[in-house]
KOLKOL-417645 format. One record per residue (C-alpha): x, z, y. Coordinates in steps of 0.05 Angstrom, whole numbers, padded with zeros to 5 digits, always signed. Each point is the difference from the previous one (the first is absolute). Layout:
N
XZY/...
! end
This chain:
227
-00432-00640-01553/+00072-00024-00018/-00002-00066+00048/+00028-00001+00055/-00063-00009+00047/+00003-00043+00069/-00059+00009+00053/-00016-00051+00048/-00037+00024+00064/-00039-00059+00033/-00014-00045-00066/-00025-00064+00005/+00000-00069-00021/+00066-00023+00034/+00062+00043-00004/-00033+00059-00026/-00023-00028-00060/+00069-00038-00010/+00037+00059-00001/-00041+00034-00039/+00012-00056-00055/+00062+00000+00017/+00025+00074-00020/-00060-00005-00053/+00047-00047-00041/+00050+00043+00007/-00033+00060-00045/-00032+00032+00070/-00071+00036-00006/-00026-00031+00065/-00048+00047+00050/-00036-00040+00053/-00033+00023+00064/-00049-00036+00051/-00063-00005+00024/-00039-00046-00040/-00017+00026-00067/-00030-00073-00027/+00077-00030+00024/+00030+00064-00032/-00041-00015-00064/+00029-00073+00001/+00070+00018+00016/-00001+00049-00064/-00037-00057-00044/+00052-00046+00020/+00052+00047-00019/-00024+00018-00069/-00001-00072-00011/+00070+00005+00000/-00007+00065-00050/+00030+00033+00070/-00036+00079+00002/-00031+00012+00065/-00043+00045+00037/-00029+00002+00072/-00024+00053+00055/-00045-00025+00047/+00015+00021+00068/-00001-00016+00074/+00067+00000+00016/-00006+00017+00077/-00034+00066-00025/+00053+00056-00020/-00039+00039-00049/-00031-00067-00037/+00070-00028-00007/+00034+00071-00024/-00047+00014-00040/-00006-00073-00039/+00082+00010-00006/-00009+00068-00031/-00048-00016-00045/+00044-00065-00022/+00066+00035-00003/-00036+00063-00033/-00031-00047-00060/+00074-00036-00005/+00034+00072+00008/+00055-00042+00036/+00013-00051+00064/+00064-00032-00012/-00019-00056+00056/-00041-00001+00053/-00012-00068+00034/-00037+00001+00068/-00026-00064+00018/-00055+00008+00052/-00006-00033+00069/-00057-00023+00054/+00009-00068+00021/-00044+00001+00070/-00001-00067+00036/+00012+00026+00075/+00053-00008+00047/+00020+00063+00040/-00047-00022+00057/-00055+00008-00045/+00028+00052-00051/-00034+00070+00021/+00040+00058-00009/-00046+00028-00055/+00002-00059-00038/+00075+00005+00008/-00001+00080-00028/-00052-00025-00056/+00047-00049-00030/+00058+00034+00005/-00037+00055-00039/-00012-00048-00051/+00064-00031-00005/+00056+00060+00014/-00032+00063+00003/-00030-00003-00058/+00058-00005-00044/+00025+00070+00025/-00076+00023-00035/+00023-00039-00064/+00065+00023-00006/-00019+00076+00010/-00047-00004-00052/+00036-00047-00046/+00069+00051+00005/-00026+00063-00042/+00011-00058-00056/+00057-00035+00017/+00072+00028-00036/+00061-00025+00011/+00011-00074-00006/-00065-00009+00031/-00007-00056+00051/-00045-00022+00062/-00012-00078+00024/-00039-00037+00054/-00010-00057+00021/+00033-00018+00066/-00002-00068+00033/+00030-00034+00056/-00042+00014+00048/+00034+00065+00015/+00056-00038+00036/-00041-00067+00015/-00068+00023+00022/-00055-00049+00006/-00035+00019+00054/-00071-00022-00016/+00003+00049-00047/+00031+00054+00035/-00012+00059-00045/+00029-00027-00059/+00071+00003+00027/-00011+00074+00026/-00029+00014-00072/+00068-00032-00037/+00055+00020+00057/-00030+00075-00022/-00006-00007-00065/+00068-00010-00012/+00024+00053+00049/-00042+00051-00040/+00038-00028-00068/+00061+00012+00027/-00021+00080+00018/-00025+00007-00060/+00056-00027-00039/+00040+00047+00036/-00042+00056-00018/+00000-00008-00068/+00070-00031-00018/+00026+00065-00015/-00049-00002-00057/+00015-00068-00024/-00069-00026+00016/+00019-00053+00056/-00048-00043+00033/+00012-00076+00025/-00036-00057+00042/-00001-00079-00028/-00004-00025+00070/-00026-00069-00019/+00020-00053+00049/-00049-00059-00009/-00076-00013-00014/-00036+00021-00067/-00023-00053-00023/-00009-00032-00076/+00046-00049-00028/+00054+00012+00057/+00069+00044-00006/-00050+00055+00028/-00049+00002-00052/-00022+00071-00021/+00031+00002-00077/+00068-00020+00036/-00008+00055+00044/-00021+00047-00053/+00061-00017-00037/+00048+00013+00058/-00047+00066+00012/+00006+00017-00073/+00080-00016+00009/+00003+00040+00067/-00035+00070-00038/+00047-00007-00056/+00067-00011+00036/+00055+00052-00017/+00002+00065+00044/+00077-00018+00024/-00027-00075+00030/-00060+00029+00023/-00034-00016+00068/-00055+00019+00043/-00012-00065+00018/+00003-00067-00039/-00006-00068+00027/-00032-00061-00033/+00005-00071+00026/-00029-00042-00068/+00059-00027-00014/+00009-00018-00069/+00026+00061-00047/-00003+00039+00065/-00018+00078-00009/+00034+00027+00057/+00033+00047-00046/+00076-00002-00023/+00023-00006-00063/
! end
């Protein structure tokens, strides 16, 4: 396959599927990954609709040899991975006086550890100019805590992006975080498409501006990343 080929780990309806459009336009063959195969059936239907290619690997992404073995079989069918998005995280309504500790380790398996299973599989197929994204939020510097985990889960993930960045910058496959400071929501400056495009900006930013981390506050025309 000549396209360049972008997988998104944790597809569904909100982000996901946004920035799967949103490299789709772009000339991307789109992979998805998640757990429900009728909302992985619908994401792809969607897509074609917008005569965007796209497969999908169903896969519990908690579960190490599910998820590698959904990306292999993506990346093997695409014969590349040029981006992989990660985009999974548990949202558990507890406070840390109810939070257990192995609901804590369970959702951070989910929403960190998990990449490191993505990328390793993902890496066999990724060449220079390859690039990794996630998406961050505030809640890794403003926790709320009735939801406890989720801050753990997003103050992690983008410590692991910046190790792995390292790791692979002498490559020149680099890895970022969008940390997203505000709510998603429809019809606001934090709506997914607008945080697919500054995703889609942040992956395609030139190696000398590059960071491991990229803020975006919804201000109008705001990617985070310099011109």
């Amino acid at each position: 396959m000549t396209s360049p080929m972008v997988l998104v780990v944790g597809a569904g309806p909100g982000v996901g599927a946004s920035v799967a459009s949103r490299f789709g336009r772009a000339g991307y063959h789109v992979g998805l990954v998640a757990r429900s195969p009728d909302k992985l059936a619908e994401l792809v239907a969607a897509l074609q609709r917008e005569k965007i290619t796209a497969s999908w690997a169903e896969a519990d992404i908690a579960e190490d040899a599910a998820l590698t073995e959904a990306v292999t079989r993506l990346a093997e069918h695409s014969g590349r991975v040029d981006v992989l998005h990660f985009n999974p995280s548990a949202f558990r309504h507890k406070d840390p006086l109810a939070l257990s500790a192995d609901e804590l380790l369970a959702d951070v398996r989910l929403g960190v550890a998990s990449l490191l299973t993505a990328v390793q599989a993902a890496r066999p197929f990724m060449t220079s100019g390859g690039r990794i994204t996630a998406t961050g939020s505030i809640a890794a510097d403003r926790p709320w805590h009735e939801a406890a985990s989720l801050g753990v889960q997003k103050a992690g993930l983008r410590n692991l992006v910046r190790s792995i960045d390292a790791t692979l910058a002498p490559h020149d496959i680099r890895a970022t975080c969008l940390t997203v400071k505000g709510t998603l929501a429809p019809d606001t400056p934090f709506a997914p498409d607008l945080v697919a495009d500054a995703l889609f900006a942040a992956a395609t930013m030139p190696s000398e501006h590059w960071r491991p981390e990229v803020p975006y506050d919804g201000s109008p025309g705001d990617d985070g990343v310099p011109e």
